[in-house]
VOMAR-742475 format. One record per residue (C-alpha): residue in one letter; x, y, z. Coordinates in nm, 3 decimals, m for minus. Example, Ala and Ser with C-alpha at 12.3 -4.5 7.8 and 13.67 -1.06 7.14 Angstrom:
REM VOMAR-742475
> res_X_Y_Z
> a_1.230_m0.450_0.780
> s_1.367_m0.106_0.714
END
This chain:
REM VOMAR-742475
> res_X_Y_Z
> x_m3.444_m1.276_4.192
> x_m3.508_m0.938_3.971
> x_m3.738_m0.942_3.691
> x_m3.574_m0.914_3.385
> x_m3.637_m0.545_3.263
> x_m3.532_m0.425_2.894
> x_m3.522_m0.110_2.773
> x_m3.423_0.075_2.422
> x_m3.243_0.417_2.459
> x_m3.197_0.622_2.151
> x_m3.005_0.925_2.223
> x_m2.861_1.236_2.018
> x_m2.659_1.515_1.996
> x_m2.569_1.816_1.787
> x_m2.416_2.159_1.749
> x_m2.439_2.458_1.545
> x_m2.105_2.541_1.456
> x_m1.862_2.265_1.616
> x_m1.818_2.414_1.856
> x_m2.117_2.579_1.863
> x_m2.433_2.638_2.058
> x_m2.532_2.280_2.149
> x_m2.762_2.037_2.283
> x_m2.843_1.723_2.363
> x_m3.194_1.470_2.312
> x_m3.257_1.106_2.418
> x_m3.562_0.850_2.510
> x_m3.604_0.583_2.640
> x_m3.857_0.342_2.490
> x_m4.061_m0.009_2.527
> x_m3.884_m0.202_2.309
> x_m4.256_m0.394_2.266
> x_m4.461_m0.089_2.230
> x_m4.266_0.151_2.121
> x_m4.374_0.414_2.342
> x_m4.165_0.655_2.494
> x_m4.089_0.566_2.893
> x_m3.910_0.914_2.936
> x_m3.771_1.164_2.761
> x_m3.440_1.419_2.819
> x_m3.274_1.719_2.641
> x_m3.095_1.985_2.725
> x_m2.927_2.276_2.596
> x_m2.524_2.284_2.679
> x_m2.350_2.608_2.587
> x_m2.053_2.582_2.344
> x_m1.948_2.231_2.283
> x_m1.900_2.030_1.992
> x_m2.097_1.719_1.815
> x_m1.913_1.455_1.991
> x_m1.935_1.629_2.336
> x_m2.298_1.651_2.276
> x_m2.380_1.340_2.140
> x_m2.206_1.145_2.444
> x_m2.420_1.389_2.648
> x_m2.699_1.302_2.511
> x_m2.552_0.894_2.602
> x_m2.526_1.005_2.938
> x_m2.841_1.089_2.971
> x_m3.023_0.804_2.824
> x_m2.860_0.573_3.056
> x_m2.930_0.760_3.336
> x_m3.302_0.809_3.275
> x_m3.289_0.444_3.170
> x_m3.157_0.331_3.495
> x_m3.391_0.597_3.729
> x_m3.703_0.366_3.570
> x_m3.596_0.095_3.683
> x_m3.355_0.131_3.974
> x_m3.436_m0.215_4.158
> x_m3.375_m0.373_3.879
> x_m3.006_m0.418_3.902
> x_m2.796_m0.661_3.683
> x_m3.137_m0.766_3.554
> x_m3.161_m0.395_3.358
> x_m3.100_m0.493_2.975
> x_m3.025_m0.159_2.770
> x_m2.987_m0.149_2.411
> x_m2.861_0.165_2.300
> x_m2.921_0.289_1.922
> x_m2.693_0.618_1.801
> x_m2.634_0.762_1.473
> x_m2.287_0.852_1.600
> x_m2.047_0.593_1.494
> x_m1.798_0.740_1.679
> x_m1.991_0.732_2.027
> x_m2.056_0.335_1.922
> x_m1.792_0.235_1.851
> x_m1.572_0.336_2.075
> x_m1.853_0.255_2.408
> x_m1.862_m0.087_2.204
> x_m1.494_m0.123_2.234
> x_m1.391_m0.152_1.892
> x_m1.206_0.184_1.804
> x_m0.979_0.354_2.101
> x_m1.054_0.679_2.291
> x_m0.755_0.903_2.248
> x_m0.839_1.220_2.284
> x_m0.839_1.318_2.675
> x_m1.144_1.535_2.636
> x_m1.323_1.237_2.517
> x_m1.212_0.987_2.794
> x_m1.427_1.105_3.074
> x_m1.729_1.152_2.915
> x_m1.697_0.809_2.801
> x_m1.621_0.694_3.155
> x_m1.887_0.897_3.286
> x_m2.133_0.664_3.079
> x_m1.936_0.353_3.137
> x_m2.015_0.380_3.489
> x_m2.389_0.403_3.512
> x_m2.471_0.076_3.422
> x_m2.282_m0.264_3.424
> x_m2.103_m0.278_3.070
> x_m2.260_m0.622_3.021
> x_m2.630_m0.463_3.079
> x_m2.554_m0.233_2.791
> x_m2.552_m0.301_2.386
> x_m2.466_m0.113_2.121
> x_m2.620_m0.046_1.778
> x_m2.520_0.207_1.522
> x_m2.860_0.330_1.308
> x_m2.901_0.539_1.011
> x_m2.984_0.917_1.109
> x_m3.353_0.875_0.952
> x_m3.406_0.616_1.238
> x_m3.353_0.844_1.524
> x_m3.594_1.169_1.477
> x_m3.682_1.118_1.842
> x_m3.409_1.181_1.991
> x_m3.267_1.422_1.687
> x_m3.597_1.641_1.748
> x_m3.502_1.649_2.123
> x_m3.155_1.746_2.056
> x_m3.303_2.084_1.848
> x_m3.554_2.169_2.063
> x_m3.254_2.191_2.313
> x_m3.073_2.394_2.076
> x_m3.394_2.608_2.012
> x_m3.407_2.680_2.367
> x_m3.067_2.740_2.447
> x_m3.089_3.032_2.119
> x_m3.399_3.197_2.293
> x_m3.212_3.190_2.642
> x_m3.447_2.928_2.810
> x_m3.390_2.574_2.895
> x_m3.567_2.268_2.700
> x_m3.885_2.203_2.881
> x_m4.087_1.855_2.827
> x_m4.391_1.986_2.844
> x_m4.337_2.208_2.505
> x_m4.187_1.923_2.359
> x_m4.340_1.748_2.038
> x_m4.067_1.529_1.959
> x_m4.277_1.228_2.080
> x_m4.458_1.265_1.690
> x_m4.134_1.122_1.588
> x_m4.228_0.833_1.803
> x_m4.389_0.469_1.785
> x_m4.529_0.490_1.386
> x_m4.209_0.626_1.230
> x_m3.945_0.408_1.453
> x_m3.852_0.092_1.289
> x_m3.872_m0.225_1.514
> x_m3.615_m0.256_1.770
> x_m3.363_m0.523_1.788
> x_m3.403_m0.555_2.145
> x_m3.651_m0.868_2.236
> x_m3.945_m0.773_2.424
> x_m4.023_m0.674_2.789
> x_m4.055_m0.974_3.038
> x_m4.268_m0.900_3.281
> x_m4.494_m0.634_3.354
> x_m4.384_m0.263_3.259
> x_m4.407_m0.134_3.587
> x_m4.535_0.229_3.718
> x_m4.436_0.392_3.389
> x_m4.539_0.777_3.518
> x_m4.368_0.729_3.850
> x_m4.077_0.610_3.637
> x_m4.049_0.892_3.451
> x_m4.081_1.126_3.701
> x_m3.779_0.928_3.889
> x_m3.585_0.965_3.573
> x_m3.611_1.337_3.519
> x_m3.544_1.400_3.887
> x_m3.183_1.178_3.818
> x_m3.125_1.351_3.483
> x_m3.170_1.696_3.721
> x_m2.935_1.579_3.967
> x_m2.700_1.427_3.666
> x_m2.665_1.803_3.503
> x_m2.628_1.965_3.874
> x_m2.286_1.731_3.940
> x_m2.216_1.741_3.578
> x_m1.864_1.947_3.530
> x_m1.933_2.277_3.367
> x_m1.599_2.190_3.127
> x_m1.788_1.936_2.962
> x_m1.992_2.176_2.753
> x_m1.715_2.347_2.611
> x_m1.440_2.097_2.540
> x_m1.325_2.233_2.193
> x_m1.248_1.942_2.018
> x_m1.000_1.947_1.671
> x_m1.144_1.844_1.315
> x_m1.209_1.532_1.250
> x_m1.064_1.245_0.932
> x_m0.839_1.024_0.717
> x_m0.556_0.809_0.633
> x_m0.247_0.932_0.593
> x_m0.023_0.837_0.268
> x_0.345_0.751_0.191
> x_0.577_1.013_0.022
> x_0.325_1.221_m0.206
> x_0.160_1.015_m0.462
> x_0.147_0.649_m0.232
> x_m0.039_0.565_0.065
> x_0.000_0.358_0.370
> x_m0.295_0.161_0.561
> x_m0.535_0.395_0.696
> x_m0.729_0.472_1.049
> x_m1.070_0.445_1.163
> x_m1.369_0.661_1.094
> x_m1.531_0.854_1.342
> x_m1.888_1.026_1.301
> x_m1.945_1.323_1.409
> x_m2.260_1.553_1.311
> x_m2.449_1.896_1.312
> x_m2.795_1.921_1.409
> x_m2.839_1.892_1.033
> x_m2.586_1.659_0.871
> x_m2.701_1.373_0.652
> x_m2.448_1.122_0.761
> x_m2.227_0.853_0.524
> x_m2.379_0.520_0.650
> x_m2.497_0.144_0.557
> x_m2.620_0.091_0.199
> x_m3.012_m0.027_0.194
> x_m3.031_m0.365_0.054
> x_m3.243_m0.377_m0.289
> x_m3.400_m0.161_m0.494
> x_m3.731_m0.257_m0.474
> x_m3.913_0.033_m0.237
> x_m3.581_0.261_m0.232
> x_m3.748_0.583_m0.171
> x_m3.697_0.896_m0.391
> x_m3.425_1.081_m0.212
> x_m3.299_1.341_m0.391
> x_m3.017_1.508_m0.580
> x_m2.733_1.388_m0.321
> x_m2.439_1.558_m0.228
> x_m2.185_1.483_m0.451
> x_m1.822_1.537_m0.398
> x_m1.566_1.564_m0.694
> x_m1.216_1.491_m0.554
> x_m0.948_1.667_m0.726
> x_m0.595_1.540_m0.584
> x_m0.390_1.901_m0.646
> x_m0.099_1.888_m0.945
> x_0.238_1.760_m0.904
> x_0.512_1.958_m0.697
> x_0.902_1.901_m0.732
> x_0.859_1.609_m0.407
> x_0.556_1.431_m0.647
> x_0.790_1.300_m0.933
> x_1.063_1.187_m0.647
> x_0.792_1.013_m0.419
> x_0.892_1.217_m0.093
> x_0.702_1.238_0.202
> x_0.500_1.603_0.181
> x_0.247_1.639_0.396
> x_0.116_1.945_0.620
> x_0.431_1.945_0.830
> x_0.694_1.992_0.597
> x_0.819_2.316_0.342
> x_0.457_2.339_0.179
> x_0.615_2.337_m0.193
> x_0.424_2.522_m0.498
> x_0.278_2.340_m0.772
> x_0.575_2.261_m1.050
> x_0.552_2.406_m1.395
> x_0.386_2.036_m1.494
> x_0.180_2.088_m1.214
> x_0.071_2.403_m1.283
> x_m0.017_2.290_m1.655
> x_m0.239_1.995_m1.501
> x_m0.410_2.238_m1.273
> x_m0.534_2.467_m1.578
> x_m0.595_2.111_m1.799
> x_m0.820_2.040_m1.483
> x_m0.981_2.383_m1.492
> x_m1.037_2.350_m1.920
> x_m1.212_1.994_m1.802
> x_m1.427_2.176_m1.477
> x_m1.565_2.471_m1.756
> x_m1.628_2.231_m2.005
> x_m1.886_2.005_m1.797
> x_m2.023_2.294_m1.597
> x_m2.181_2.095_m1.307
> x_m1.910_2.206_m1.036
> x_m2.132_2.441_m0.778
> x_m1.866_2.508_m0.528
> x_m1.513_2.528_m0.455
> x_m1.332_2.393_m0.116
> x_m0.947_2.345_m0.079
> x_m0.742_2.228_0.147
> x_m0.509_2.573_0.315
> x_m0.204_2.371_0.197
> x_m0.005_2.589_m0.101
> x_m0.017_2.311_m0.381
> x_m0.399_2.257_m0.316
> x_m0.462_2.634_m0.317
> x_m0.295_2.705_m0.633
> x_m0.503_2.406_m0.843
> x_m0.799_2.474_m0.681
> x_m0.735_2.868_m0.808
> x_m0.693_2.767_m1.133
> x_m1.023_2.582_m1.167
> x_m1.211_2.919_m0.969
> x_m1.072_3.157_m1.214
> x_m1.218_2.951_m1.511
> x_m1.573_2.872_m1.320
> x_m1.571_3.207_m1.184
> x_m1.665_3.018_m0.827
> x_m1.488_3.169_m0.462
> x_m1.263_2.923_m0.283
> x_m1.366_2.811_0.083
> x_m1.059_2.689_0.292
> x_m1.116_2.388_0.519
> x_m0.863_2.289_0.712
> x_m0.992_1.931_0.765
> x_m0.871_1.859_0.410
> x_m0.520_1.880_0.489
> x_m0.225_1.637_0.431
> x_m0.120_1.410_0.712
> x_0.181_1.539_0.934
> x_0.439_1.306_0.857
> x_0.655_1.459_1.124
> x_1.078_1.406_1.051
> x_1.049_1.245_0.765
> x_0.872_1.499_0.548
> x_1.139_1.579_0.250
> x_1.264_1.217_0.287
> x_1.221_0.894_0.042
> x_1.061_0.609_0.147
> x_1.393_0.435_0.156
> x_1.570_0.722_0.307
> x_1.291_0.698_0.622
> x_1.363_0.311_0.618
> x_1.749_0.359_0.667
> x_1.722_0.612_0.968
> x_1.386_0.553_1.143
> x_1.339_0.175_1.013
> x_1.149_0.040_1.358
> x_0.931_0.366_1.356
> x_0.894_0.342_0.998
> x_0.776_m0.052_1.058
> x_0.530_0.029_1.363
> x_0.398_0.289_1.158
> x_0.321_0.092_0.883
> x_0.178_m0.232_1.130
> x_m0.101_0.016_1.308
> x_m0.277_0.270_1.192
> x_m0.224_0.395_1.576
> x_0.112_0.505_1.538
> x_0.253_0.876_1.458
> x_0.562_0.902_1.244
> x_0.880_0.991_1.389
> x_0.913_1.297_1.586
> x_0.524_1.416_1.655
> x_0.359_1.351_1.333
> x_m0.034_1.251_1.245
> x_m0.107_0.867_1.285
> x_m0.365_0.716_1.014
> x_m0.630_0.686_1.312
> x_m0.592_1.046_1.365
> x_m0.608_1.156_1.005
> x_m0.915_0.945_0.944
> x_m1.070_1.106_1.233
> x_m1.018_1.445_1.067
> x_m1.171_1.329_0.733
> x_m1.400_1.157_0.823
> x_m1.593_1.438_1.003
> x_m1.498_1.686_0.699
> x_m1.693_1.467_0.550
> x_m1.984_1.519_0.747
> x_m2.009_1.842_0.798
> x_m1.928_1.899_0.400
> x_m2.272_1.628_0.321
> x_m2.505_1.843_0.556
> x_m2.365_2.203_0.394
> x_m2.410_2.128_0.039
> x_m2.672_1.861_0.041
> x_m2.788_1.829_m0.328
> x_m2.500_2.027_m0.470
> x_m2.184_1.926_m0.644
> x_m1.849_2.048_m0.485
> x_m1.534_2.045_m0.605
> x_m1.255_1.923_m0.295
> x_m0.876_2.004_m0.417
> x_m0.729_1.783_m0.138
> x_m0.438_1.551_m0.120
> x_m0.366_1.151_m0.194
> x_m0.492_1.076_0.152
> x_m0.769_1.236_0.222
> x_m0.926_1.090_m0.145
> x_m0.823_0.749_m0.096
> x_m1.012_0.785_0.237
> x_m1.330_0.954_0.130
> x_m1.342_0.621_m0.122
> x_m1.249_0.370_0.154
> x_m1.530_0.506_0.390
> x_m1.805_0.521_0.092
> x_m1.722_0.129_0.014
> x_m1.636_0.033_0.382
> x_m1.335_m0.114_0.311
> x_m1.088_m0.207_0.587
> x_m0.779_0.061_0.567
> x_m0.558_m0.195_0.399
> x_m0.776_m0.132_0.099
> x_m0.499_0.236_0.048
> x_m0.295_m0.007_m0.081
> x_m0.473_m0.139_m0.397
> x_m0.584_0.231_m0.484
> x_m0.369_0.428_m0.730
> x_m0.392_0.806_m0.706
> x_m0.218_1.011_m0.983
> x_m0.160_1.381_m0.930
> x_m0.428_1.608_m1.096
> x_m0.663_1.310_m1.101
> x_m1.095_1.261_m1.024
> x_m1.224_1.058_m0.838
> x_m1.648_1.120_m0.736
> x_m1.828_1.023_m0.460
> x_m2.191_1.140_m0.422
> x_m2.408_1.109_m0.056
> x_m2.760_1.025_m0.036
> x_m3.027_1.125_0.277
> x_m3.016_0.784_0.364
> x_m2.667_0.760_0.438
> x_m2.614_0.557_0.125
> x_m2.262_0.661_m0.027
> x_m2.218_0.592_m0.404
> x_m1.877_0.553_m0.552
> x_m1.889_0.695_m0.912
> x_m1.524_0.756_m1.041
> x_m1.152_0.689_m0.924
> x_m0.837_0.844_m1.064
> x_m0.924_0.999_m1.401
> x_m0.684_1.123_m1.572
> x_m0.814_1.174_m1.905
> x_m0.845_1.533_m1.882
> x_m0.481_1.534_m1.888
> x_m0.421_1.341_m2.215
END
């Protein structure tokens, strides 16, 4: 009979640019000790976060598995990530759609029994190890060289600054830790030499939200994914108590600015980023410059970034000639693609696509009629907007001139709320809502559809 062996891997990813130069980091640890059993990076080429971060999986589990490889079904791995995405969908909870994804996932399906392996998302702050890893990788890859371990001080992110693991401890002796390691980086080598050279440049679309009914209601929503730079300060799990909350900062804070009204707003019509793109109305255009008068008179609004669609770009205009601020298009913060039935009414889509229009509303897996987003997909996209927004202006207040679901779903993730919780939000055109992000992941909800700037 094997002796039980347990291990922790923590693993990371990043890239600079998405896609961008990228790399991976990950150790494995004692979960008793704390000490680091072995350690991989490597630098990737052009990939994006989530390509890297389920390297950086990979890995882990295969250095895991070369330190103990008589083990067997005994091997107990608990895996902790600050990649929700990679998490949750190895934990089984939220699907793998895209096909770039799928056999990377696969790939670390298969290296260990799925019942040896657990699953734990942590905040960012509780995985420098294998974040240092992931930039020294990066680091390398910018001066031409591979990561090397012997240059490597990510190991001063080690034992003192992890927090306990949730793994129980070790039974039975540690074993031949140095020979382990060394059988661990000779698998990682032979891991990269039959890895497929496509992995490191799958180009992977933006990532976010939930996707609304005609413009100005919104339907259930999808899932949130995580994806990260090198440098992102993630959305993530509240701390508990005040007590010894650490001083962290002027966060990022995001003021949400749903654009004005359009001639579909006042007739509740689908209008999302597949459909005629309509201008703002002469109402809307009023609210826009009511929103700018508000913007000017507080004077705490930074930066400027609008989603490309025509009605966003004209409101968020308005505000940037009164701030005298640029506007930075992202295309992230887009409307959902409500496919053939943008232009129609609710009840019009019910009377010629009524079993689409029912599936749609039952999951948030399922596109509209004829090729359009599906909530999971839009959350996807927002969701790492959001991400990528937090790490660019961290301490800074930006203004986001976006649409009803792409707000509702910034809100939703900061109060992690199921996506039924669209429902019981109201979002009037030209209104605020505020949501500002902390360096420890906390996400503070501070205002939802004001509209007394327009009174």
């Amino acid at each position: 009979m094997s002796v039980a062996r347990q291990v922790v891997v923590e693993a990371d990813g990043g890239s600079r640019g998405n896609p961008g130069p990228a790399g991976y980091g990950a150790v494995v640890i004692d979960p008793a000790t704390g000490e680091p059993l072995a350690e991989a990076a490597e630098y990737i080429g052009v990939a994006t976060n989530n390509v890297a971060e389920y390297r950086g999986l990979i890995a882990g589990l295969t250095a895991a598995k070369a330190l103990f490889p008589d083990a067997g079904d005994a091997l107990r791995v608990h895996v902790r990530m600050d990649s929700k995405l990679v998490v949750e969908q190895m934990s089984g909870r939220w699907k793998i759609k895209h096909p770039d994804m799928k056999p990377l996932a696969a790939r670390a399906a298969a290296i260990l029994p799925p019942s040896s392996v657990t699953y734990e998302w942590i905040p960012r702050a509780q995985n420098k190890h294998a974040d240092r890893l992931a930039n020294e990788a990066m680091d390398a890859g910018r001066d031409g060289r591979q990561w090397e371990a012997s240059a490597s001080t990510a190991a001063l992110d080690g034992p003192s600054a992890r927090t306990p693991s949730a793994s129980p401890p070790v039974q039975g002796p540690p074993g031949d830790q140095a020979a382990g390691a060394a059988k661990a980086r000779a698998a990682l080598a032979a891991a990269r030499g039959a890895a497929a050279p496509a992995d490191a440049l799958f180009a992977l679309p933006g990532e976010t939200a939930e996707a609304p009914l005609p413009d100005g209601t919104t339907g259930p929503g999808g899932e949130p994914t995580d994806a990260h730079s090198a440098t992102r300060q993630p959305a993530g799990t509240p701390q508990t108590g005040w007590g010894s909350a650490p001083d962290l900062g002027a966060p990022a804070t995001f003021v949400l600015l749903r654009h004005g009204e359009t001639a579909l707003t006042p007739e509740k019509r689908f209008s999302g980023s597949g459909g005629t793109d309509p201008e703002l109305s002469a109402v809307g255009r009023g609210q826009a410059e009511r929103a700018a008068e508000h913007f000017a008179a507080l004077g705490t609004v930074q930066e400027i970034v609008s989603s490309p669609l025509r009605r966003c770009r004209e409101t968020a205009a308005a505000v940037a000639a009164r701030l005298g601020l640029d506007v930075r298009i992202d295309e992230s913060l887009r409307e959902t693609d409500f496919g053939a039935w943008e232009g129609l009414t609710f009840g019009e889509v019910r009377e010629r696509y009524g079993d689409d229009l029912t599936a749609w509303l039952a999951s948030p897996e399922t596109a509209p009629t004829g090729g359009g987003e599906s909530f999971a997909e839009v959350a996807e996209r927002v969701a790492a907007a959001r991400d990528r927004l937090v790490a660019r202006y961290a301490g800074r207040t930006v203004l986001l001139v976006t649409h009803v679901t792409p707000i509702k779903t910034f809100v939703r993730l900061a109060l992690g709320a199921p996506p039924e919780a669209l429902f019981r939000m109201e979002l009037s055109a030209a209104s605020v809502s505020t949501v500002a992000y902390y360096g420890d992941g906390n996400a503070s909800v501070r205002l939802l559809n004001d509209t007394s700037h327009l009174r």
